[in-house]
mmCIF file of the C-alpha atoms, coordinates in Angstrom:
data_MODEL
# 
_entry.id   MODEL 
# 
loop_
_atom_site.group_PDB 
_atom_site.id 
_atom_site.type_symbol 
_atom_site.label_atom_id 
_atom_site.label_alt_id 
_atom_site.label_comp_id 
_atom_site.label_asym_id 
_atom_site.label_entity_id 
_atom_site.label_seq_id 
_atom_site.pdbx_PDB_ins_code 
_atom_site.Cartn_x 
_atom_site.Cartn_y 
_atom_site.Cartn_z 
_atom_site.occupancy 
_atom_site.B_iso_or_equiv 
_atom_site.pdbx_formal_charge 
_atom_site.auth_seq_id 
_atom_site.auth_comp_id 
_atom_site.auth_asym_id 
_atom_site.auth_atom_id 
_atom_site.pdbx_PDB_model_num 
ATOM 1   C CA . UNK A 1 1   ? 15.855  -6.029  -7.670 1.00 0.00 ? 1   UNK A CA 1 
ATOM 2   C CA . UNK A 1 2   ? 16.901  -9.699  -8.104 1.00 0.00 ? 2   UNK A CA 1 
ATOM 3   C CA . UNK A 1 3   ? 13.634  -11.294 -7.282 1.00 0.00 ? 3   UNK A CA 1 
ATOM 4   C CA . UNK A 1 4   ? 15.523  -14.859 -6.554 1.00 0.00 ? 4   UNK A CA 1 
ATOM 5   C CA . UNK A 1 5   ? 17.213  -12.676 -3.703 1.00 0.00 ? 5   UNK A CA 1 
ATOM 6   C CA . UNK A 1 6   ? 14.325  -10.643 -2.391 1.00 0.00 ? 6   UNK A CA 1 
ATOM 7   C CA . UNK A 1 7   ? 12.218  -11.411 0.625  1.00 0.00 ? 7   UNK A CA 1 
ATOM 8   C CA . UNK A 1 8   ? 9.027   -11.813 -1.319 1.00 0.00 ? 8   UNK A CA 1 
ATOM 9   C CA . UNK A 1 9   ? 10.153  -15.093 -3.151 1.00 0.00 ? 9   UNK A CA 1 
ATOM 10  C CA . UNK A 1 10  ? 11.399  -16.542 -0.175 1.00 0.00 ? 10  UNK A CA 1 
ATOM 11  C CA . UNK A 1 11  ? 8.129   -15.961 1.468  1.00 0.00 ? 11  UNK A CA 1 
ATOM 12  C CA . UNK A 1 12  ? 6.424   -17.414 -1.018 1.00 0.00 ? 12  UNK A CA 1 
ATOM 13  C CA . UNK A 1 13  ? 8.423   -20.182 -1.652 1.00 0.00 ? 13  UNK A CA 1 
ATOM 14  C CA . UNK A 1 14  ? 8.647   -21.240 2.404  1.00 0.00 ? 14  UNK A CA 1 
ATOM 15  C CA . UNK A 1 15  ? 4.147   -20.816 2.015  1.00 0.00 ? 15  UNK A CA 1 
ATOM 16  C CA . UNK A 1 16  ? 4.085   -22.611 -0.872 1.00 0.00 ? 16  UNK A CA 1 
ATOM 17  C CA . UNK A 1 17  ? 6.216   -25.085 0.502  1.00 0.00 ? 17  UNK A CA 1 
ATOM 18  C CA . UNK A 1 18  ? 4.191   -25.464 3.813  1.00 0.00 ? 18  UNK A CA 1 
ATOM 19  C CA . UNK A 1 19  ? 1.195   -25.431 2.052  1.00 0.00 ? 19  UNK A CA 1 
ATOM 20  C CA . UNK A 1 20  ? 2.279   -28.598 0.130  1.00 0.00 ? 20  UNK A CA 1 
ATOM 21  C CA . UNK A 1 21  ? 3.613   -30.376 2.749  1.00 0.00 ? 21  UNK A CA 1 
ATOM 22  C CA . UNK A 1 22  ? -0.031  -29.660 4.471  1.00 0.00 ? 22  UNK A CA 1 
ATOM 23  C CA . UNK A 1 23  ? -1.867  -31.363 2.112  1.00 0.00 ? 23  UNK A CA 1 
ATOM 24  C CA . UNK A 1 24  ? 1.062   -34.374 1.073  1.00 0.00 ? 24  UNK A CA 1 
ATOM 25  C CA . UNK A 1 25  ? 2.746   -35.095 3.603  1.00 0.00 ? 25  UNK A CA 1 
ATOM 26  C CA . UNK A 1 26  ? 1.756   -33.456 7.106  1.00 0.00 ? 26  UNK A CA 1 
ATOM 27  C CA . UNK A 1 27  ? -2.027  -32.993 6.986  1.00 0.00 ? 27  UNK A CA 1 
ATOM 28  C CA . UNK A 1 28  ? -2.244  -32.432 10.340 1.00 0.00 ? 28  UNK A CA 1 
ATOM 29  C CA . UNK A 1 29  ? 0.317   -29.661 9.969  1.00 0.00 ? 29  UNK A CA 1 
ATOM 30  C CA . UNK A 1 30  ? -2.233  -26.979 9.075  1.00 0.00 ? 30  UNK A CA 1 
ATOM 31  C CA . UNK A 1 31  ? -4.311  -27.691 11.802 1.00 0.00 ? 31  UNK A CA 1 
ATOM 32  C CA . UNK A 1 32  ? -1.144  -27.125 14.197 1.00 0.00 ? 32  UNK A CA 1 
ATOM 33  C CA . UNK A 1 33  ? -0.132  -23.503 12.589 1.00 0.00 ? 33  UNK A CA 1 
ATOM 34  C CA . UNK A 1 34  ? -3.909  -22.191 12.094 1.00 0.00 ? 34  UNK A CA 1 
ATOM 35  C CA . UNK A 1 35  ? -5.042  -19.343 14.362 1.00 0.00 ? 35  UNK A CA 1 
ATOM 36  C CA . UNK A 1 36  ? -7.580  -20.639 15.905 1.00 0.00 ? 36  UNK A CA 1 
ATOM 37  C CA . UNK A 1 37  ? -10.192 -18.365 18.071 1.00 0.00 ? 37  UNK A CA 1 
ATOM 38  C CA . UNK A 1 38  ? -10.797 -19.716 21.629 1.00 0.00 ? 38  UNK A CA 1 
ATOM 39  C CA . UNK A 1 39  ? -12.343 -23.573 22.784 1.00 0.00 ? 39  UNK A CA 1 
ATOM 40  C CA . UNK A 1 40  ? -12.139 -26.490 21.250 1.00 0.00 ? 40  UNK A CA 1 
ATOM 41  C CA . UNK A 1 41  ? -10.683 -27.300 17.466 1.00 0.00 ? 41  UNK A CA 1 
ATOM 42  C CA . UNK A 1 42  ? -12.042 -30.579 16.481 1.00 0.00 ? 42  UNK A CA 1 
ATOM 43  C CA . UNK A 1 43  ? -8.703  -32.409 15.854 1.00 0.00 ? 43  UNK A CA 1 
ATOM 44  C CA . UNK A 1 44  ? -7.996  -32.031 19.713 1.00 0.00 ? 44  UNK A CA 1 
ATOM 45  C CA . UNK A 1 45  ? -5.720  -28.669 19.698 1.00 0.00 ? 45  UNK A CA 1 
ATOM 46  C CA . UNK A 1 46  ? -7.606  -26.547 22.368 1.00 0.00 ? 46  UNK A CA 1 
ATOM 47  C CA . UNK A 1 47  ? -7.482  -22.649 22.309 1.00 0.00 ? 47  UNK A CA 1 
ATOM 48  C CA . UNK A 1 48  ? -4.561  -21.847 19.978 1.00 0.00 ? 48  UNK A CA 1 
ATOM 49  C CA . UNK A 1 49  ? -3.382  -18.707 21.082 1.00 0.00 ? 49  UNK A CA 1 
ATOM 50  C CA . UNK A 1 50  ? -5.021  -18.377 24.142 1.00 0.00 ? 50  UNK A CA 1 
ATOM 51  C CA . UNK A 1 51  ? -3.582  -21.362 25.826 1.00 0.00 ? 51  UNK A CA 1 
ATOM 52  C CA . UNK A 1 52  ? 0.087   -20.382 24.564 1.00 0.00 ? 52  UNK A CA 1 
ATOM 53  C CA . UNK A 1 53  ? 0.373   -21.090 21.087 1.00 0.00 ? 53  UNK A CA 1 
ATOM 54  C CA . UNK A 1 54  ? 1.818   -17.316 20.528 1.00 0.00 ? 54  UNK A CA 1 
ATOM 55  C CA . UNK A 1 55  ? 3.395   -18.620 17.153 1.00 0.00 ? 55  UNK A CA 1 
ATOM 56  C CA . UNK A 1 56  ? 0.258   -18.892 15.737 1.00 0.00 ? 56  UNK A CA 1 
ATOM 57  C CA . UNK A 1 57  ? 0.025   -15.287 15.070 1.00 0.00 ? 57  UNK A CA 1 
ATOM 58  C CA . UNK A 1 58  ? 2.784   -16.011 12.409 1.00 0.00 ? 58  UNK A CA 1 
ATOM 59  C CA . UNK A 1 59  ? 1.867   -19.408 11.437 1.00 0.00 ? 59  UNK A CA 1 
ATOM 60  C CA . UNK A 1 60  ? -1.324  -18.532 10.032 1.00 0.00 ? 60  UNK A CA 1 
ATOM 61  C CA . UNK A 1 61  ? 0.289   -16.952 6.760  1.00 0.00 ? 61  UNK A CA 1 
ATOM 62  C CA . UNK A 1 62  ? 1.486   -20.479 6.163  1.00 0.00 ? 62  UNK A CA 1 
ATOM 63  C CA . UNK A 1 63  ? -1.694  -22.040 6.033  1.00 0.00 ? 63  UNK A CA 1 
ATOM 64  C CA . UNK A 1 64  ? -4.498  -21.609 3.323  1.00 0.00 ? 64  UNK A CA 1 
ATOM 65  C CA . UNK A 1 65  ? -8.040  -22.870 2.401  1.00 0.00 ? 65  UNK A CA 1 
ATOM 66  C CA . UNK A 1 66  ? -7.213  -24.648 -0.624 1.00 0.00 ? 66  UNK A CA 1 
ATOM 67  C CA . UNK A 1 67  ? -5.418  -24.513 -4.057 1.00 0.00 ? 67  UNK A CA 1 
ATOM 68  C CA . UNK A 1 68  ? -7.446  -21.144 -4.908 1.00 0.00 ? 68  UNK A CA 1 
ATOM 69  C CA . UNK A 1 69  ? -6.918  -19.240 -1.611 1.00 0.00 ? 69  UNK A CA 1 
ATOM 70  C CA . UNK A 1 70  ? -3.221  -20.334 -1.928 1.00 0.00 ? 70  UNK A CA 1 
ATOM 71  C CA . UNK A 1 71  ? -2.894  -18.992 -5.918 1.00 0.00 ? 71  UNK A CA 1 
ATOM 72  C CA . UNK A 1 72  ? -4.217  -15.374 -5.080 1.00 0.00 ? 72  UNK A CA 1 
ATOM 73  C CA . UNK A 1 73  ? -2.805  -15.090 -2.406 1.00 0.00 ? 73  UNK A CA 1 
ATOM 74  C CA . UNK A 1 74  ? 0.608   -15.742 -3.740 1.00 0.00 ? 74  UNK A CA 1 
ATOM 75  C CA . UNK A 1 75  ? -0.330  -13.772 -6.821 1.00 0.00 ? 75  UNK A CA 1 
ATOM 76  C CA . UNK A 1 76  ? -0.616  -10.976 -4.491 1.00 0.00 ? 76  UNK A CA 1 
ATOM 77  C CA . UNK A 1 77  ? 2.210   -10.899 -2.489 1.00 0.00 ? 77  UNK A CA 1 
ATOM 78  C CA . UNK A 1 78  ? 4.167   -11.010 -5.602 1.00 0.00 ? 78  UNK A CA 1 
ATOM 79  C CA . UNK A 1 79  ? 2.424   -8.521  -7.165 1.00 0.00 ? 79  UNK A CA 1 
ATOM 80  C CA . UNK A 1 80  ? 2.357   -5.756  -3.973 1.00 0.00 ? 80  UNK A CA 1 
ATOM 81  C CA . UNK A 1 81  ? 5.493   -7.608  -2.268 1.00 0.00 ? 81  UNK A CA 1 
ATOM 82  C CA . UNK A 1 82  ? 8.215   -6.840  -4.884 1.00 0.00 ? 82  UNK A CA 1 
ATOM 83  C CA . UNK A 1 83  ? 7.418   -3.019  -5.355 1.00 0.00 ? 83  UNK A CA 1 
ATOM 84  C CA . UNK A 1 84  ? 7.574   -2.648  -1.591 1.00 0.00 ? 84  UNK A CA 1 
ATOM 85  C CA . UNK A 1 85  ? 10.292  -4.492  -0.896 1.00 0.00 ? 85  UNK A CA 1 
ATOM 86  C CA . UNK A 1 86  ? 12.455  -2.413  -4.090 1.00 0.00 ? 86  UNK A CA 1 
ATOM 87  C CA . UNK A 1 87  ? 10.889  0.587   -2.447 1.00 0.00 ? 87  UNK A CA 1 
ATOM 88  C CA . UNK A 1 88  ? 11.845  -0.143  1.170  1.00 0.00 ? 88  UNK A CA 1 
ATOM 89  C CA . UNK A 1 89  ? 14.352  -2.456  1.436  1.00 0.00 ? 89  UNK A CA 1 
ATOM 90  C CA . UNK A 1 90  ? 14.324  -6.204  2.697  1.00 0.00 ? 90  UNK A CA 1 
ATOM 91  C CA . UNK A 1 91  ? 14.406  -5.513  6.296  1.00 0.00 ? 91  UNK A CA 1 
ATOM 92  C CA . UNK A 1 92  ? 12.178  -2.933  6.572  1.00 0.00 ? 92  UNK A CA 1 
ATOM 93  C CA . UNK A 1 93  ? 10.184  -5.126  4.243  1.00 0.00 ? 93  UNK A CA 1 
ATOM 94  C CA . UNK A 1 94  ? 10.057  -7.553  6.811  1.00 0.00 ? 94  UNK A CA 1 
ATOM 95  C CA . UNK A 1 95  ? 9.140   -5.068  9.320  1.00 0.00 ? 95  UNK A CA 1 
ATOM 96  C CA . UNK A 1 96  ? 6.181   -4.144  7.541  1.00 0.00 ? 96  UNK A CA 1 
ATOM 97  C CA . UNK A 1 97  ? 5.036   -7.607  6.391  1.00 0.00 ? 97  UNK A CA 1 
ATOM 98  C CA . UNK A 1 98  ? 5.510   -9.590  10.265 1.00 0.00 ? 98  UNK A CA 1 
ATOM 99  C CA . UNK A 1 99  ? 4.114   -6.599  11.571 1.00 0.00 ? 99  UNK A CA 1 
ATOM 100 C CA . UNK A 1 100 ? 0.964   -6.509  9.781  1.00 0.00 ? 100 UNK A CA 1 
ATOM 101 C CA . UNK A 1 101 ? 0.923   -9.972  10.462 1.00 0.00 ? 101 UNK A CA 1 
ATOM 102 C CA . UNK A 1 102 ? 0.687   -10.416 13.978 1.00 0.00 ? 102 UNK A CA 1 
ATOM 103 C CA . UNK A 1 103 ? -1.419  -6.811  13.913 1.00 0.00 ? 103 UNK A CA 1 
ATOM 104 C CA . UNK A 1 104 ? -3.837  -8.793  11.135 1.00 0.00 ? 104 UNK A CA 1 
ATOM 105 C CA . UNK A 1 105 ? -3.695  -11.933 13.812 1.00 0.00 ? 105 UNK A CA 1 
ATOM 106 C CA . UNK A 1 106 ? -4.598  -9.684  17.025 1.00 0.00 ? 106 UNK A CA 1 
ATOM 107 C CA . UNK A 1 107 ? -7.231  -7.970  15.213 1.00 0.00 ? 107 UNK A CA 1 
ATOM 108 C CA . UNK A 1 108 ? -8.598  -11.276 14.221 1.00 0.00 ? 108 UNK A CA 1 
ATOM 109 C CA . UNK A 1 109 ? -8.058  -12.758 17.585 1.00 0.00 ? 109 UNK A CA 1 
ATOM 110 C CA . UNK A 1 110 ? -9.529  -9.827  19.469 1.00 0.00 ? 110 UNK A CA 1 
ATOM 111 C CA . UNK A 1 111 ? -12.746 -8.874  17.293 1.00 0.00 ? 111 UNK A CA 1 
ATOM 112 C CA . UNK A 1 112 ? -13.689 -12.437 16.196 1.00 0.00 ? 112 UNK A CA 1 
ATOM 113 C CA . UNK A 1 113 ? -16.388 -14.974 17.469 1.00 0.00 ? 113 UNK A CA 1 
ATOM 114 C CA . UNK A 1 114 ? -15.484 -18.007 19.769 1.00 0.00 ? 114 UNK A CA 1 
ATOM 115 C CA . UNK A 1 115 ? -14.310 -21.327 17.940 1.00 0.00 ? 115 UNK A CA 1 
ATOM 116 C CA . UNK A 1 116 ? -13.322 -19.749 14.600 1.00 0.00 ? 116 UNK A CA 1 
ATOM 117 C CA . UNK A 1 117 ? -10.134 -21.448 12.148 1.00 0.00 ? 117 UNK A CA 1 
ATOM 118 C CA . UNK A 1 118 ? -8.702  -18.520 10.600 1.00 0.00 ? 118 UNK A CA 1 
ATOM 119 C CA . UNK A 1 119 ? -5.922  -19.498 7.659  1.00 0.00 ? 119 UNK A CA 1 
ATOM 120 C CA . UNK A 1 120 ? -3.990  -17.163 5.160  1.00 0.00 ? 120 UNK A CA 1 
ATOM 121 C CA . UNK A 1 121 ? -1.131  -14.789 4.570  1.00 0.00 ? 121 UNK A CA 1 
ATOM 122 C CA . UNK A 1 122 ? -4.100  -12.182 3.664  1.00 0.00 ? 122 UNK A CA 1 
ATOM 123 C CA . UNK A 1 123 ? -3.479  -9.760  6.619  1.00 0.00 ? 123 UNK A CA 1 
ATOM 124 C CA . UNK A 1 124 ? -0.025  -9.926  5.851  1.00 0.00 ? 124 UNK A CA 1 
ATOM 125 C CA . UNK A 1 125 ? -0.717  -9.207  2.255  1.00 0.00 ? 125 UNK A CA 1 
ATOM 126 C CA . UNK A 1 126 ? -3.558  -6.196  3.117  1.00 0.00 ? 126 UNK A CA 1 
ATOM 127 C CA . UNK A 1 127 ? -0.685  -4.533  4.960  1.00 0.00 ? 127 UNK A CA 1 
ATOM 128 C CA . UNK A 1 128 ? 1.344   -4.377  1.936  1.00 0.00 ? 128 UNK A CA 1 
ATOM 129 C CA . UNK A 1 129 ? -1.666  -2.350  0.365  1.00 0.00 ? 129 UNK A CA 1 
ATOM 130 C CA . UNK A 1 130 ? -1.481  -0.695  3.073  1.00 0.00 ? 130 UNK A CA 1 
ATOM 131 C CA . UNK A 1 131 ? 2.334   0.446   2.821  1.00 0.00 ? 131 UNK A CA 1 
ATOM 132 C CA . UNK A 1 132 ? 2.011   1.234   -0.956 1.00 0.00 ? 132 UNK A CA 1 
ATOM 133 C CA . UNK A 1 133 ? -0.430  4.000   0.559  1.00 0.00 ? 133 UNK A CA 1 
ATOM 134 C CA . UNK A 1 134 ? 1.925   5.621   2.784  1.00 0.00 ? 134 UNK A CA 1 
ATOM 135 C CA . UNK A 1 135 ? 4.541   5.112   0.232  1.00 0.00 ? 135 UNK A CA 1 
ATOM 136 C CA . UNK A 1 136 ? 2.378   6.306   -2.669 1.00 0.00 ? 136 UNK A CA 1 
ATOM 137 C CA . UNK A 1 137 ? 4.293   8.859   -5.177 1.00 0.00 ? 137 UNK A CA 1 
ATOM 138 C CA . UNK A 1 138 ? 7.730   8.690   -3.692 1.00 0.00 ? 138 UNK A CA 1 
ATOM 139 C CA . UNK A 1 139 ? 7.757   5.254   -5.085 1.00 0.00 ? 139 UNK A CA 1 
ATOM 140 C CA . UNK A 1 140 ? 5.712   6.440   -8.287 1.00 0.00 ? 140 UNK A CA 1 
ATOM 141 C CA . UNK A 1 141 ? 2.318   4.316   -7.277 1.00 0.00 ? 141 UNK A CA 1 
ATOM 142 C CA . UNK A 1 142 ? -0.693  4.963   -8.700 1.00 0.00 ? 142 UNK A CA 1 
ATOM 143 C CA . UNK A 1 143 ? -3.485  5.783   -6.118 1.00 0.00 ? 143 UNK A CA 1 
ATOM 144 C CA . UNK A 1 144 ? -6.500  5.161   -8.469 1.00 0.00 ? 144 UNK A CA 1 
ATOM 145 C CA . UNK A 1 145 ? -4.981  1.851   -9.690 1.00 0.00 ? 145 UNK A CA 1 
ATOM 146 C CA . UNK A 1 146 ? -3.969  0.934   -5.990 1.00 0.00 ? 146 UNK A CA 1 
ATOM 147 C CA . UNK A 1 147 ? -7.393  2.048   -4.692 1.00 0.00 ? 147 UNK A CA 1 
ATOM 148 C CA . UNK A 1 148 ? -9.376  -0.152  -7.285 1.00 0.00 ? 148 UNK A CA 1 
ATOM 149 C CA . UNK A 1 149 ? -7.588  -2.921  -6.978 1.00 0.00 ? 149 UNK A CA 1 
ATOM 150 C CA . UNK A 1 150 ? -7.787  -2.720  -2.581 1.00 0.00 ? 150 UNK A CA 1 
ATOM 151 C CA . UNK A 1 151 ? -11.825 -1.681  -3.404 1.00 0.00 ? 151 UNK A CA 1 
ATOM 152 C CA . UNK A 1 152 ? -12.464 -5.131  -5.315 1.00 0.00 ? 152 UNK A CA 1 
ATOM 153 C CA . UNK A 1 153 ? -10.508 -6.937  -2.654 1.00 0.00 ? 153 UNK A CA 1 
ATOM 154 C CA . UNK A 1 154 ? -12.557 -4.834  0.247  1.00 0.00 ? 154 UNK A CA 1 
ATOM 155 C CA . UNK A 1 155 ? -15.776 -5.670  -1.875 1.00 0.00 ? 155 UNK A CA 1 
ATOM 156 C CA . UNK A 1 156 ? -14.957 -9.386  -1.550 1.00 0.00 ? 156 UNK A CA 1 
ATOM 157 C CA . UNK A 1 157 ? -14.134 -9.530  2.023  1.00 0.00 ? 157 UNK A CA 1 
ATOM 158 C CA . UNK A 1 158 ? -17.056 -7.930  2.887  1.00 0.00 ? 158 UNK A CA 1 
ATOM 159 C CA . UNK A 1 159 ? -19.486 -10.025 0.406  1.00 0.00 ? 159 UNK A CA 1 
ATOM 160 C CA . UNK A 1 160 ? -18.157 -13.971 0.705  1.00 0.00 ? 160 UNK A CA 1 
ATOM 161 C CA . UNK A 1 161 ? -18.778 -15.840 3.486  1.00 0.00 ? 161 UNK A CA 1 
ATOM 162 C CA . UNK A 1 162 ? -16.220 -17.247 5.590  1.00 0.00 ? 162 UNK A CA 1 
ATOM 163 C CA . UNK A 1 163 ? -13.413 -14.431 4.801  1.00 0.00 ? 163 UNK A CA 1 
ATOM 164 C CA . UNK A 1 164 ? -11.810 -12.876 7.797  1.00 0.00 ? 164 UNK A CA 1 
ATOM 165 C CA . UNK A 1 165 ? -12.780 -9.520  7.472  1.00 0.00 ? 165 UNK A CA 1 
ATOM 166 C CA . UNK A 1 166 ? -10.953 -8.649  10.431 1.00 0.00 ? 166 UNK A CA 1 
ATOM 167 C CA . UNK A 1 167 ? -7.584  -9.761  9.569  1.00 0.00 ? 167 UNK A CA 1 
ATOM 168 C CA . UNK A 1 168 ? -7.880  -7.819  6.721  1.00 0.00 ? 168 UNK A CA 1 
ATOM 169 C CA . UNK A 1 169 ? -8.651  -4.530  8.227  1.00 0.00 ? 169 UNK A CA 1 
ATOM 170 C CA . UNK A 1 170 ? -6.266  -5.014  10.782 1.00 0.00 ? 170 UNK A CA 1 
ATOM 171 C CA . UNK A 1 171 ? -3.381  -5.514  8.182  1.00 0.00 ? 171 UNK A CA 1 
ATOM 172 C CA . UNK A 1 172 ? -4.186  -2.975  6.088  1.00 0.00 ? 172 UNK A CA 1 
ATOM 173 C CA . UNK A 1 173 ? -4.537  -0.118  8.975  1.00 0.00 ? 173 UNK A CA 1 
ATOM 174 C CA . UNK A 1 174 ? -0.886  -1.520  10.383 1.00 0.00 ? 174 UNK A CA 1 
ATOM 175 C CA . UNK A 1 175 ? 0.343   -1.945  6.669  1.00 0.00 ? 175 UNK A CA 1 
ATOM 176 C CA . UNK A 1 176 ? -0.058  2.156   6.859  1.00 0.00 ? 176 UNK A CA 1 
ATOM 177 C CA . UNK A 1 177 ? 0.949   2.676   10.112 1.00 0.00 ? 177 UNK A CA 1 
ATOM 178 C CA . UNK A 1 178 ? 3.767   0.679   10.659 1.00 0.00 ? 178 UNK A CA 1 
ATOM 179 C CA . UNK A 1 179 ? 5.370   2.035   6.791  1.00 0.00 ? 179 UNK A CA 1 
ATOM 180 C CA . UNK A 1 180 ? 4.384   5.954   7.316  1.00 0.00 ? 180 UNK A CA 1 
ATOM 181 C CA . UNK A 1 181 ? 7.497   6.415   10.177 1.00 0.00 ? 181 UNK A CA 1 
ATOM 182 C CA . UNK A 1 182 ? 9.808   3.606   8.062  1.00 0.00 ? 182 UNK A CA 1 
ATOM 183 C CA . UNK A 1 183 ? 9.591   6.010   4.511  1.00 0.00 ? 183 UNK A CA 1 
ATOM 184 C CA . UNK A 1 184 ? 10.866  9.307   6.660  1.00 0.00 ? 184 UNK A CA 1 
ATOM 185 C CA . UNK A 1 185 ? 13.786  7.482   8.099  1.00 0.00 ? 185 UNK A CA 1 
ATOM 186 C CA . UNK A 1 186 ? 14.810  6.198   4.721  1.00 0.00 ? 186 UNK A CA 1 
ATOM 187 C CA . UNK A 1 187 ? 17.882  7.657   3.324  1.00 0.00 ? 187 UNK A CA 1 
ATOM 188 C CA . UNK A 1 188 ? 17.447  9.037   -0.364 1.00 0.00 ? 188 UNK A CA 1 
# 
C-alpha cells in the first residue's frame, strides 16, 4: 500500500495538524472539539454533547493531552492503522475507524461521571485492535503478539489515572464488531 495515499496518514496528518494548531494558534480550539461529559466546562462551553454538540463524538480524536498522548497515539494508529487498512480497504477502513469512534464516544458519554473532558483518538485506535482480532489469520496476524501488545495497553488504562477507560472498551468491543460482518463480505 502507498502509505502517502492511505487513510491512516491522512488521519494522522489532519490530528497532527489540529493538534498543532491547538496549542499555536487556536488554543481555544481543543476546548471546542473535546467531548465533554454533562454541566459546565470552565471556558464557558456548557454540556458538549448533550446540549447539541453531536460532532463532538468525532472531534475528540482530534484533540490530545499533550505532546506524549499525541506521539503514542499516532505511533499507534500507524502501527495497527496501515495493516488494517491493506487488509480491508480504505473505505471499509473508515467504517471501522468512525465507527469505533463515535461507539468509543457513546460508551464514554454514557458510562462516565458528570463534568468529565475526555480527549484522544484512543477509542478510535482500540477499535483497530479490535478489527485485527476479527481479522486475525486471514490477514496473517499474530494473536500472541496482538494480545500482548492490547494487554500492556489494557494494563495501562486500567492503572493511570485520568485515562478513559471507557472509551477504550467501547472501541475495542465495536473495533470487533463492526469488522467481523465487513471481512465475510470481502471479495478474495
Amino acid at each position: 500500500m502507498n502509505q502517502k495515499q492511505s487513510l491512516t496518514a491522512s488521519l494522522i496528518v489532519v490530528i497532527t495538524g489540529t493538534f498543532l494548531a491547538t496549542e499555536f494558534v487556536f488554543p481555544d480550539l481543543q476546548g471546542q472539539f473535546a467531548l465533554i461529559h454533562g454541566g459546565n466546562y470552565t471556558n464557558g462551553f456548557f454540556s458538549g454533547v448533550y446540549t447539541g454538540d453531536w460532532y463532538r463524538l468525532l472531534t475528540v480524536a482530534l484533540t490530545h493531552a499533550g505532546w506524549l498522548h499525541l506521539i503514542f497515539n499516532m505511533l499507534a494508529l500507524y502501527s495497527l492503522g496501515i495493516p488494517v487498512e491493506a487488509f480491508v480497504g480504505k473505505f471499509r477502513f473508515a467504517i471501522i475507524f468512525f465507527g469505533s469512534l463515535l461507539a468509543a464516544s457513546a460508551t464514554s458519554l454514557y458510562f462516565g461521571p458528570e463534568n468529565i473532558y475526555a480527549v484522544g483518538a484512543s477509542g478510535a485506535i482500540y477499535g483497530l485492535f479490535g478489527a485485527l482480532f476479527a481479522i486475525g489469520k486471514k490477514a496473517g496476524a499474530n494473536y500472541q503478539n496482538i494480545a500482548g501488545i492490547l494487554l500492556i495497553n489494557l494494563l495501562m488504562t486500567f492503572t493511570i489515572p485520568g485515562i478513559d477507560w471507557r472509551a477504550h472498551v467501547g472501541g475495542l468491543i465495536a473495533g470487533a464488531v463492526i469488522t467481523y460482518p465487513l471481512i465475510f463480505r470481502r471479495r478474495t
